[in-house]
N, C-alpha and C positions, 0 to 999 in steps of 0.2 A: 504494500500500500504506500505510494506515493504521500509524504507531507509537506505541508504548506507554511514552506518557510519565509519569513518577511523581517527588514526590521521598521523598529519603530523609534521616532524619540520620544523620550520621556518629557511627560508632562505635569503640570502641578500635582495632579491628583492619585499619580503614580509614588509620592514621596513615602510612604510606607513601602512599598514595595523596592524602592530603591533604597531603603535600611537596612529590609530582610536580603537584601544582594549583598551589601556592603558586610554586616552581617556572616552570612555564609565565608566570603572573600576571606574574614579576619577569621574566623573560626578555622581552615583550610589553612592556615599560616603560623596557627596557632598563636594569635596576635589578639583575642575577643576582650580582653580587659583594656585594650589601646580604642575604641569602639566609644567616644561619646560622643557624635554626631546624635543630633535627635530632630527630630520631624521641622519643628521649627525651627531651627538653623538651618537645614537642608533646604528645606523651602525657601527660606530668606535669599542664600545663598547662590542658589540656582535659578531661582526664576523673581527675588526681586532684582538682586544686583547681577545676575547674568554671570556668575565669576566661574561656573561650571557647566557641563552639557551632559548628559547621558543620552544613549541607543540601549537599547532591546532587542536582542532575538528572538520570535517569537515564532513557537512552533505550534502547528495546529491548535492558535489562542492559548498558548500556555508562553509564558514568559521563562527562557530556560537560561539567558543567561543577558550579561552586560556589562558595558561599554561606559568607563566614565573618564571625561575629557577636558581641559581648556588648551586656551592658547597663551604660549611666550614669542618672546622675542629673542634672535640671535643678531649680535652686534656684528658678528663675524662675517656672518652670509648677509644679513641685511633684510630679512626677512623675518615674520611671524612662523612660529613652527605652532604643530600638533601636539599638547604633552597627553599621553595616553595613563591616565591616573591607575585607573583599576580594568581589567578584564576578567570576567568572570563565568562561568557556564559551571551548571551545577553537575557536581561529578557523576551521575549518573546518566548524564547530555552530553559525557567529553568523547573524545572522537570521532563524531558524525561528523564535521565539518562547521560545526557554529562558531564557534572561537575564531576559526578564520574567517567567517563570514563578518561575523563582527569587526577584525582586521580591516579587513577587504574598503567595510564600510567605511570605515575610519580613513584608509586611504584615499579613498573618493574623494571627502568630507575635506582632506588636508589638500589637494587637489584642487579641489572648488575655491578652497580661499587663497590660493596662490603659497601655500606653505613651504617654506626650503624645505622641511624634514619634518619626519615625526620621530618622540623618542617617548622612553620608559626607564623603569626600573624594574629590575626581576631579581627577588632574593635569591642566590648563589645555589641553593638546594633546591631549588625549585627545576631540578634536571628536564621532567617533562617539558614543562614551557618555557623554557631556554631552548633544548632541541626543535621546538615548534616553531620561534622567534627565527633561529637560524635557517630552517629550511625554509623560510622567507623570503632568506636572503638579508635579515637583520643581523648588525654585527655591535658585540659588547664590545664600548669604551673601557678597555682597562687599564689607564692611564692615570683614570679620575675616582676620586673618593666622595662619594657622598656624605656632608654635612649637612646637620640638622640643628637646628633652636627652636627648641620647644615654647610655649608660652610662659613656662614659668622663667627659663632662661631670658626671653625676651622682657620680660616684666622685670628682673634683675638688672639688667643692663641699659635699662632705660631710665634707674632711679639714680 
């Protein structure tokens, strides 16, 4: 039986649903105590001040996985890139081909706005979707380290 795969983007009234994603993602990562986004910041964040975008893959009207995105800037290339926050497809959806559909999407989407690149981060253990990233054709910067300041650090360095 042939199914009916589409995506969609997410829209205000999806914000519980794109918890229960975000949700799964950090569970999957073993990250679920890092998880305090909540409805109303999401909301705010995404569809009052636009600072975020989410897609959906959407199988036979079931929501099986997703796509959360905004865009920066490269001084270097001179152009706005793709930053690809979270992908996600619920493990019992992986391998059919969503996870790249969702890619694909996003390709498009970087495309359309004239984007040099799209990038990501991928935790080092995360072997699957590394090997998935590279048969892409996506290649890890391993040159650069990722740094972080948290809010309470920010909040310290501000006083």
């Amino acid at each position: 039986m042939k199914k009916n795969v589409e995506i969609r983007k997410a829209e205000r009234q999806d914000v519980p649903l794109l918890l229960e994603f975000i949700r799964g993602i950090a569970k999957y990562g073993k990250m679920e105590n890092e998880v305090v986004a909540s409805p109303n910041v999401l909301e705010q964040e995404m569809f009052d001040e636009h600072r975020a975008e989410a897609v959906f893959v959407v199988v036979d009207g079931r929501e099986v996985g997703f796509a959360l995105y905004f865009y920066n800037f490269s001084t270097f290339i001179g152009h706005s890139g793709l930053y690809l926050e979270d992908l996600f497809v619920w493990p019992e959806e992986r391998g059919k081909g969503y996870g790249k559909a969702l890619l694909l999407h996003l390709v498009k989407i970087a495309n359309e706005h004239h984007c040099g690149r799209m990038e990501w981060m991928s935790l080092d253990w995360n072997k699957p979707a590394n090997d998935f990233y590279r048969s892409l054709g996506a290649v890890p910067i391993d040159d650069c380290t990722v740094f972080r300041l948290d809010a309470a650090a920010m909040e310290r360095l501000s006083k």
